[in-house]
VOPAGU-2260 file (C-alpha; in pm, 1 decimal, decimal comma):
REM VOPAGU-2260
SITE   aa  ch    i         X         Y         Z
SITE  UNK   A    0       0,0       0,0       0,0
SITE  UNK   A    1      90,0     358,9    -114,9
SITE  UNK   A    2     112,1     602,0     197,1
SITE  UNK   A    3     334,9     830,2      67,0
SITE  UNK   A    4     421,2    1040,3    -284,4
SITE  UNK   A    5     733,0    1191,8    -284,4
SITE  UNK   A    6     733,3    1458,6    -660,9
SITE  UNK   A    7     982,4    1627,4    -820,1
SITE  UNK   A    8     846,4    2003,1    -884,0
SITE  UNK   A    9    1061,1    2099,1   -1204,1
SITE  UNK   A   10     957,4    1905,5   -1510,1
SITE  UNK   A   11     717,0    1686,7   -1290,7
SITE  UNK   A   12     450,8    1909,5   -1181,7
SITE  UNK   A   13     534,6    2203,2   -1446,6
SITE  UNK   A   14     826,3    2249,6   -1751,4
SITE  UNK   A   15    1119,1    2467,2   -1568,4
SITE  UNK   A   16    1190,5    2546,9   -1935,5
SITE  UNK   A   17     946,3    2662,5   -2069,6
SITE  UNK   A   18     895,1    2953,9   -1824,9
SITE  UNK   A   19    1266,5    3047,4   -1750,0
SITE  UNK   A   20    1355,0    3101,3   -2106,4
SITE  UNK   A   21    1087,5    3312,8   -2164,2
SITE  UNK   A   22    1150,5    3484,8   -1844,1
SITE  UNK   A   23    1500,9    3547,2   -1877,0
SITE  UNK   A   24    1418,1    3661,2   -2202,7
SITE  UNK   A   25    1216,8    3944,2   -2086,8
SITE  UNK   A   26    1441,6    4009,9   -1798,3
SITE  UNK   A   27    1710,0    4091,6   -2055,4
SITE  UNK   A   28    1507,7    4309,1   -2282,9
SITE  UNK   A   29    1427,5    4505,8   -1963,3
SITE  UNK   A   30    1745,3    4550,0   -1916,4
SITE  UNK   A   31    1887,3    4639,9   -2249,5
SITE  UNK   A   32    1642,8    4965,5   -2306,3
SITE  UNK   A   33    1716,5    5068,1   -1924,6
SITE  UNK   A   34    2086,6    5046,8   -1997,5
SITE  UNK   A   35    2131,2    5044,8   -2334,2
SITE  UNK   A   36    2360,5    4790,4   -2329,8
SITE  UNK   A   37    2451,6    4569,5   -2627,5
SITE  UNK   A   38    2210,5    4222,5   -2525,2
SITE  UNK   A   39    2532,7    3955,6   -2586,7
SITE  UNK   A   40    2718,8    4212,7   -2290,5
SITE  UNK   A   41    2367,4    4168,3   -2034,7
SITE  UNK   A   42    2316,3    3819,6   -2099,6
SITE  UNK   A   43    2702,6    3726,5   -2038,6
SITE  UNK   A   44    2713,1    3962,3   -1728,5
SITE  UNK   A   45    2393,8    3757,9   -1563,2
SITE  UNK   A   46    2510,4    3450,9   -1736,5
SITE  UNK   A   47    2805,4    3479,1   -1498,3
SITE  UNK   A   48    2609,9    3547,0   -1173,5
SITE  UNK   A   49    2356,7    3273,8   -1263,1
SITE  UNK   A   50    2663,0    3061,5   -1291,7
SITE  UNK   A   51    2767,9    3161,9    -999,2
SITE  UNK   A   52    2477,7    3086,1    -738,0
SITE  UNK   A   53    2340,1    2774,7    -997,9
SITE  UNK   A   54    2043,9    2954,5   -1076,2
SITE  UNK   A   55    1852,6    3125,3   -1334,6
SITE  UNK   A   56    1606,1    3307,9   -1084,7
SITE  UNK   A   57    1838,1    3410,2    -816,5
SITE  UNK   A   58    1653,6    3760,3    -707,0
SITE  UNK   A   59    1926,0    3952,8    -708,6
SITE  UNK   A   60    2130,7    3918,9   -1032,0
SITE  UNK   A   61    2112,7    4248,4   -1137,4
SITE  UNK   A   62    2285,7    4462,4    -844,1
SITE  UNK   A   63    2529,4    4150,8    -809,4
SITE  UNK   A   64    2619,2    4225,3   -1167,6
SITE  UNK   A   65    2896,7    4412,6   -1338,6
SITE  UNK   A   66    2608,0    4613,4   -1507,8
SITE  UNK   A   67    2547,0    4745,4   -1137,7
SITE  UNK   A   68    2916,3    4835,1   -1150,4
SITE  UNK   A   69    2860,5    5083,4   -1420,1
SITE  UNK   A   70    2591,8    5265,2   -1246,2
SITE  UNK   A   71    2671,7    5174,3    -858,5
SITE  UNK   A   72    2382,2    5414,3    -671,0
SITE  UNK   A   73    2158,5    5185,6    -582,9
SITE  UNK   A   74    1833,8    5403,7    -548,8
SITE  UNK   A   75    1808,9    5505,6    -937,9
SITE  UNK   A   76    1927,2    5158,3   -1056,6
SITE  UNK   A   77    1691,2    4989,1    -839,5
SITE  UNK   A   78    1370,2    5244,0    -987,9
SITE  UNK   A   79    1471,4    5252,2   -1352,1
SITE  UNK   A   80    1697,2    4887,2   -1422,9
SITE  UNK   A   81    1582,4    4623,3   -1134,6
SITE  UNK   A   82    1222,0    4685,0   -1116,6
SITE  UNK   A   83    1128,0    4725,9   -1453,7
SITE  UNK   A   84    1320,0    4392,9   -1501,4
SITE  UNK   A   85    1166,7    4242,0   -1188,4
SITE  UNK   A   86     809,8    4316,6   -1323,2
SITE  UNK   A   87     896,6    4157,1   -1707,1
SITE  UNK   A   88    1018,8    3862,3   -1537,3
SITE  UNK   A   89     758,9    3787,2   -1278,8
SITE  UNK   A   90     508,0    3882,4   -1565,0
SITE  UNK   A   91     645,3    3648,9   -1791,2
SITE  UNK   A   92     697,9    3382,1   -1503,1
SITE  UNK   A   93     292,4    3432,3   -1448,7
SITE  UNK   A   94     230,8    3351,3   -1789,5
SITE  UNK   A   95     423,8    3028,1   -1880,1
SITE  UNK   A   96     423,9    2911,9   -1543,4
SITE  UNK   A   97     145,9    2633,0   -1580,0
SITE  UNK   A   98     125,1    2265,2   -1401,0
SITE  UNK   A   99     129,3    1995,1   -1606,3
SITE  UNK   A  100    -195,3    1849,3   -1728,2
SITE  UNK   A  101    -372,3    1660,5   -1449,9
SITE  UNK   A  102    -159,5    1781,6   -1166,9
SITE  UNK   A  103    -371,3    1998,7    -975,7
SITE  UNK   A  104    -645,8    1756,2   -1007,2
SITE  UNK   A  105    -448,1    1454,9    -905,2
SITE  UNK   A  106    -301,1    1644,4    -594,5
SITE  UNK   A  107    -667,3    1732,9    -474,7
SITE  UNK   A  108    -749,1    1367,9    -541,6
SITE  UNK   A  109    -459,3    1266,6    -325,1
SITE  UNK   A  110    -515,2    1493,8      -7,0
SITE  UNK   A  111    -867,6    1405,4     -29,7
SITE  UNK   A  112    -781,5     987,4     -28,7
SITE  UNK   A  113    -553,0    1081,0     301,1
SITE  UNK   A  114    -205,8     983,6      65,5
SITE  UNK   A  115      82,1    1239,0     212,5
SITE  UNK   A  116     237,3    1439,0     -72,3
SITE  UNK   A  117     574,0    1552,7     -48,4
SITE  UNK   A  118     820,5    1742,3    -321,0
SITE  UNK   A  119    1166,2    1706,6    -275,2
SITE  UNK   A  120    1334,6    1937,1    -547,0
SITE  UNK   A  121    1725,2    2031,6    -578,4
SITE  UNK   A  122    1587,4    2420,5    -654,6
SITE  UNK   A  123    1671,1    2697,1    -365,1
SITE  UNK   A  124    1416,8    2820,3    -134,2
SITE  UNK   A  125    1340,8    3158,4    -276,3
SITE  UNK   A  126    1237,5    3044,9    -672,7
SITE  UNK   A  127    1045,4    2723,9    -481,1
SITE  UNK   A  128     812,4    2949,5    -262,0
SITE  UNK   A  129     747,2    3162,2    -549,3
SITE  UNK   A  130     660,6    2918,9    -819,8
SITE  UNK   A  131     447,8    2695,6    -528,0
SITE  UNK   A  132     227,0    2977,4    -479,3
SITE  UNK   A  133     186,4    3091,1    -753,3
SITE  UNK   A  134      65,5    2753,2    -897,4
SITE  UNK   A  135    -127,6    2730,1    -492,4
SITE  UNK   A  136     105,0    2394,2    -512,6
SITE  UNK   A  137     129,6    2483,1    -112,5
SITE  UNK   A  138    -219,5    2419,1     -40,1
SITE  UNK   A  139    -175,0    2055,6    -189,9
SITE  UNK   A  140     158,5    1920,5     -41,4
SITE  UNK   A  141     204,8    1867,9     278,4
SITE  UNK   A  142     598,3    1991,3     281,8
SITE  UNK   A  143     872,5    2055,0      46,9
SITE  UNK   A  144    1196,4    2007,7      70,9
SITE  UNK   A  145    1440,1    2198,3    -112,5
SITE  UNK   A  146    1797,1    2344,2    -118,0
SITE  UNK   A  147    1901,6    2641,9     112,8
SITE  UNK   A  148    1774,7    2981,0     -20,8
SITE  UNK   A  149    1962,6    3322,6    -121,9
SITE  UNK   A  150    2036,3    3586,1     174,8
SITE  UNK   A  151    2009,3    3956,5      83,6
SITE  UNK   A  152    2295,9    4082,6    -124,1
SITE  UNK   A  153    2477,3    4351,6     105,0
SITE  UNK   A  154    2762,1    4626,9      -9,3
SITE  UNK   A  155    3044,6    4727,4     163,4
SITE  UNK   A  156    2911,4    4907,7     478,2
SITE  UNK   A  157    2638,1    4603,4     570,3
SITE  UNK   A  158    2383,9    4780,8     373,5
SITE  UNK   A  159    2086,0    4607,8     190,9
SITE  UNK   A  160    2125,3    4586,7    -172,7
SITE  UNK   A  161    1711,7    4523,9    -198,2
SITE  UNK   A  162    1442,5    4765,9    -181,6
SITE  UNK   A  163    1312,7    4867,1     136,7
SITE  UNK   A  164     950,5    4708,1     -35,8
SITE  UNK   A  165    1105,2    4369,4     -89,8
SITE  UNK   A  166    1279,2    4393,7     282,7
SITE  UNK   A  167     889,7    4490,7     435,6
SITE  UNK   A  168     728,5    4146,7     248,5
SITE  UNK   A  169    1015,1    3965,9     345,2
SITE  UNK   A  170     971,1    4050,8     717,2
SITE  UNK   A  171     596,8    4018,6     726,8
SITE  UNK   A  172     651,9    3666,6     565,8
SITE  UNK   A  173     446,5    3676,5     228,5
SITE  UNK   A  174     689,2    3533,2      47,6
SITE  UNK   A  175     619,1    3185,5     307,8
SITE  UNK   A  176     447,9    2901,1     163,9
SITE  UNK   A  177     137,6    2754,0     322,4
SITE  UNK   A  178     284,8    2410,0     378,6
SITE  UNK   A  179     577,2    2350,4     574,7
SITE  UNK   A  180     926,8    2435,0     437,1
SITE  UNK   A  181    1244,4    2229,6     484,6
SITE  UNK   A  182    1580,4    2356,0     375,8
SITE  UNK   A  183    1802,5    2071,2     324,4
SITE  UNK   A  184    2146,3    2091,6     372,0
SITE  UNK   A  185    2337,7    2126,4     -33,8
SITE  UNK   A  186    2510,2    1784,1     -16,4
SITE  UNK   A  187    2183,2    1666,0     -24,2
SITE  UNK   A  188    2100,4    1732,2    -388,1
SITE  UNK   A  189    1962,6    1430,9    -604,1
SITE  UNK   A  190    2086,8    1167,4    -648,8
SITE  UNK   A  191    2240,1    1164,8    -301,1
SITE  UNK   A  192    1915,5     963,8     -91,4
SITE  UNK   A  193    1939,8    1128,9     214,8
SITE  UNK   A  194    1655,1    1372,1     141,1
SITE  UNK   A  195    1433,7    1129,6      78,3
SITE  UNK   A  196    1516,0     916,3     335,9
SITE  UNK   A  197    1482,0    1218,5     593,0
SITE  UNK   A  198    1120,8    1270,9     403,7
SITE  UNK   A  199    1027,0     889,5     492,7
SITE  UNK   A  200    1137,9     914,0     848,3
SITE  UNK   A  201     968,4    1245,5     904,7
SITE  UNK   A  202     672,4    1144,8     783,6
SITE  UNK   A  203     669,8     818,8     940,9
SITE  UNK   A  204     635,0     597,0     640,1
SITE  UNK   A  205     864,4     321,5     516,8
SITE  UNK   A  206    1053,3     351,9     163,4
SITE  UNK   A  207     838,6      42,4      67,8
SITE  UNK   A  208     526,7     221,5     122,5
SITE  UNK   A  209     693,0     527,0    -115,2
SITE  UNK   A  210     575,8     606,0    -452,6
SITE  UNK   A  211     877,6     860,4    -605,4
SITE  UNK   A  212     776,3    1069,0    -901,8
SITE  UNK   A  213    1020,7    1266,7   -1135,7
SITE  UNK   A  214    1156,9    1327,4   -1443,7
SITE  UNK   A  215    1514,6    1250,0   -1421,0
SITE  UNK   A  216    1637,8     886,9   -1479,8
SITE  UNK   A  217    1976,7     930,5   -1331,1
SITE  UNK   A  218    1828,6    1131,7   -1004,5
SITE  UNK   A  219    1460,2    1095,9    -904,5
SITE  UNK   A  220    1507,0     704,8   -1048,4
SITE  UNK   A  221    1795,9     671,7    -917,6
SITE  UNK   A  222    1752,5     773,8    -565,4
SITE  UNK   A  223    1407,1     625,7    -497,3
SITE  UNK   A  224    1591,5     237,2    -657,5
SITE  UNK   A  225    1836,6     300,5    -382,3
SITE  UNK   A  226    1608,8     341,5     -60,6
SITE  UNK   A  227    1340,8      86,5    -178,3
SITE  UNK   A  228    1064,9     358,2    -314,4
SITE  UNK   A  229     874,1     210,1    -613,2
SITE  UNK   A  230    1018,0     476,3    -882,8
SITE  UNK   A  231     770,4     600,0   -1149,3
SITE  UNK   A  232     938,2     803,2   -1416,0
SITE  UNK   A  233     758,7    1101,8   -1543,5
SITE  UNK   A  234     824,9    1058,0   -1906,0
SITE  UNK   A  235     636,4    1326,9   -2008,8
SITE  UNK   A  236     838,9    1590,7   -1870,4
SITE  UNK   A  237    1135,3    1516,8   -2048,9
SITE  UNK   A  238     975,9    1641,4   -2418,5
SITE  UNK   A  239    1125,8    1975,6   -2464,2
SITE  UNK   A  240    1190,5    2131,2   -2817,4
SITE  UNK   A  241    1509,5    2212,4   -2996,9
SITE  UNK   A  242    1490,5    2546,1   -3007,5
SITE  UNK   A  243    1404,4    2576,6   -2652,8
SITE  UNK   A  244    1691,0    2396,5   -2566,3
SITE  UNK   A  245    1895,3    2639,3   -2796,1
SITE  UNK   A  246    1739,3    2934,2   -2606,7
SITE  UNK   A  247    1821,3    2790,4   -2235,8
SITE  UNK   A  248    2152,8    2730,7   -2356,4
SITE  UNK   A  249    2182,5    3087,7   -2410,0
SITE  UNK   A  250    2068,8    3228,2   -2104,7
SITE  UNK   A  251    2160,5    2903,8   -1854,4
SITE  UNK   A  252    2472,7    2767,3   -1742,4
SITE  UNK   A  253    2517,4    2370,5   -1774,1
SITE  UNK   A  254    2533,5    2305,3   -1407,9
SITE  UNK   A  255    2162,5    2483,2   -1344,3
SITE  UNK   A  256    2070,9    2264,3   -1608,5
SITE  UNK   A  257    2168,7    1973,5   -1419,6
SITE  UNK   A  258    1967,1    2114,7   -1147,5
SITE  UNK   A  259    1688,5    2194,1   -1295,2
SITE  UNK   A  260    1601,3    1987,7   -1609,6
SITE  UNK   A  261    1842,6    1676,7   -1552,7
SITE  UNK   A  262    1669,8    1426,7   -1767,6
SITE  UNK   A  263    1784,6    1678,4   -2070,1
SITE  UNK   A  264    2118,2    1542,5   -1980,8
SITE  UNK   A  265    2026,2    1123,5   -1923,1
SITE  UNK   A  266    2138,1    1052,2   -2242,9
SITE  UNK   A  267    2196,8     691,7   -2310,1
SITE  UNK   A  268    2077,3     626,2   -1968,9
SITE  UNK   A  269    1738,0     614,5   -2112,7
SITE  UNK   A  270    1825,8     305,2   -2368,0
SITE  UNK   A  271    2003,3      89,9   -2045,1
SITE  UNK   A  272    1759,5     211,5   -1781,4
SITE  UNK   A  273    1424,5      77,3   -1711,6
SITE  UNK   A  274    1211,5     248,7   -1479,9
SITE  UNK   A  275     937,4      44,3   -1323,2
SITE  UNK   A  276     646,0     268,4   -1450,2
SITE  UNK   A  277     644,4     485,9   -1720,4
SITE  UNK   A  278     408,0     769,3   -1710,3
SITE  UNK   A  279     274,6     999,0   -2013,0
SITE  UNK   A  280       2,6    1171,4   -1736,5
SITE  UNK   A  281      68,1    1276,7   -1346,0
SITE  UNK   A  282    -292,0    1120,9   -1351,9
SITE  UNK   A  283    -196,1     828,1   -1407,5
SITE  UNK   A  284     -46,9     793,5   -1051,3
SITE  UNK   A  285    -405,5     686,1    -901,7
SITE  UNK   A  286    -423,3     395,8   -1159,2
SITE  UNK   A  287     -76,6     294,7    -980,9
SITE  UNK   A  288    -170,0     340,3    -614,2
SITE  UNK   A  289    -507,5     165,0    -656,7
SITE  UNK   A  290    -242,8    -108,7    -768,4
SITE  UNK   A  291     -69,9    -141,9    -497,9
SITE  UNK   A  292    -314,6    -153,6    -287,3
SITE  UNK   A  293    -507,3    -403,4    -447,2
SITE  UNK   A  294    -195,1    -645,3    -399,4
SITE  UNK   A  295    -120,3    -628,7     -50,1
C-alpha cells in the first residue's frame, strides 16, 4: 500500500523550461532599453552570476552584476533597471508558469484519499516558494523540501542591496508558503538519498510504502531504486523542443541545467535504464496506487 508520494516540482509538476527562457528573455530586454547595453554584454554579465549561485532566478542578479558596476547608486538603478526587469520577469513567469496536465487535479485527489504528498526538489528556497504559490502547489503538499535559499545581497558598509519594499514582504513573511518548508542541507542534492530518506522518516512511512515521481532517470530514479521507493518516471516531462533547448543554452549555465532539467542530460541512460512505470500523465499515478493496494 501507497502512503506516501514523494514529486519532483521541475519538469514533474510544471516544464522549468518553458517559463525560464521566456523569463530570462524578458528580464534581458528590460534591461537592455534601461541600460542600453549591447544584449550579448547583459546576458554574459547575468550569465556569470547565474553561474555563480546555480540559478537562473536568483533575485538579485542584477545589483550583483557588473552592469550594477557601471551605475553603482543603488536608489536610481533599483527604480529605472531592477524593477522594470523584476516586473517583465515575474510577468512572464505568471504567464508560462502552468502545471502539467492533471496535476492539480491529481493532488486534490490525493489529499482528499488521506495519501501524504511531499516534493523534494534540488531548486533553492526563494524560486520554490514563489513558483508553489503561484501555482497554490502549497495548499496541496504537505511539505517541500528543497535546497538552502539566497540571503540579501549587502555592499560594503552592511547595507541592503534590496528595496526597502522587498525587505517589508520579506519581514511580514508573504513570500512563506502555506505548507511547511524544509531547507536541506546542499550535499543533499539528487541523487544523493538522504533527502528522501529524511522525508520517509519524518513522515513516518517506510521507503516500501513510497511512490517517487520525477523526471530525471539518473536522479529521481535513481535515488528512490536506492532506498526501496517504487520509482515512477515522469516521461512526459522530459519532451522539450530544440529550439528551446537552444534558447536555455543561451541564457543558462550547464550546471543549473543539471539542477533543474536533468533528464535533458540522461542521455543513453534512457536506452540501459528501465524504470518500473512509465508515465505519459501525473494522472496516471491513481491507476498505480489503486495497484498497490489491491496487492497487498
Amino acid at each position: 500500500m501507497i502512503r506516501l508520494v514523494v514529486t519532483d516540482m521541475d519538469g514533474t509538476l510544471y516544464s522549468w523550461v518553458d517559463y525560464i527562457v521566456p523569463a530570462v528573455e524578458a528580464l534581458v530586454g528590460s534591461v537592455e532599453r534601461s541600460t542600453g547595453w549591447p544584449r550579448i554584454k547583459i546576458v554574459q554579465a547575468l550569465k556569470k552570476v547565474y553561474s555563480k549561485y546555480e540559478s537562473n532566478e536568483y533575485p538579485f542578479v542584477l545589483q550583483e552584476s557588473e552592469i550594477f558596476a557601471a551605475f553603482p547608486e543603488f536608489g536610481s538603478f533599483d527604480k529605472l533597471v531592477i524593477e522594470p526587469a523584476r516586473i517583465a520577469f515575474k510577468d512572464a513567469r505568471r504567464k508560462y508558469l502552468q502545471p502539467f496536465p492533471g496535476v492539480i487535479e491529481t493532488l486534490e485527489k490525493l489529499k482528499h484519499r488521506g495519501i501524504l504528498v511531499v516534493a523534494l526538489t534540488d531548486a533553492p528556497r526563494n524560486p520554490v516558494e514563489v513558483r508553489a504559490k503561484q501555482l497554490k502547489l502549497d495548499q496541496l503538499l504537505d511539505a517541500i523540501y528543497c535546497l538552502p535559499g539566497f540571503d540579501f545581497p549587502k555592499n560594503e558598509d552592511g547595507e541592503m542591496k534590496i528595496s526597502r519594499y522587498i525587505e517589508q514582504k520579506e519581514q511580514k513573511g508573504e513570500y512563506r508558503t502555506a505548507c511547511r518548508l524544509v531547507e536541506l542541507p546542499r550535499d543533499y542534492e539528487k541523487p544523493n538519498p538522504l533527502g528522501l530518506r529524511r522525508i520517509c522518516e519524518e513522515m513516518h512511512v517506510s521507503p516500501e510504502e513510497t511512490l517517487v515521481i520525477g523526471d530525471a532517470l539518473k536522479k529521481d530514479m535513481a535515488v528512490a531504486r536506492e532506498v526501496g521507493a517504487l520509482d515512477c518516471w515522469a516521461e512526459y516531462g522530459t519532451y522539450i523542443s530544440l529550439e528551446y533547448l537552444e534558447r536555455l543554452e543561451i541564457i543558462s549555465a550547464p550546471a543549473i541545467t543539471r539542477r533543474h532539467a536533468a533528464s535533458i542530460l540522461d542521455g543513453d541512460a534512457r536506452k540501459s535504464a528501465h524504470p518500473t512505470r512509465r508515465l505519459s500523465n501525473f494522472s496516471q499515478l491513481l491507476e498505480i496506487i489503486d495497484d498497490a493496494s489491491a496487492q497487498t
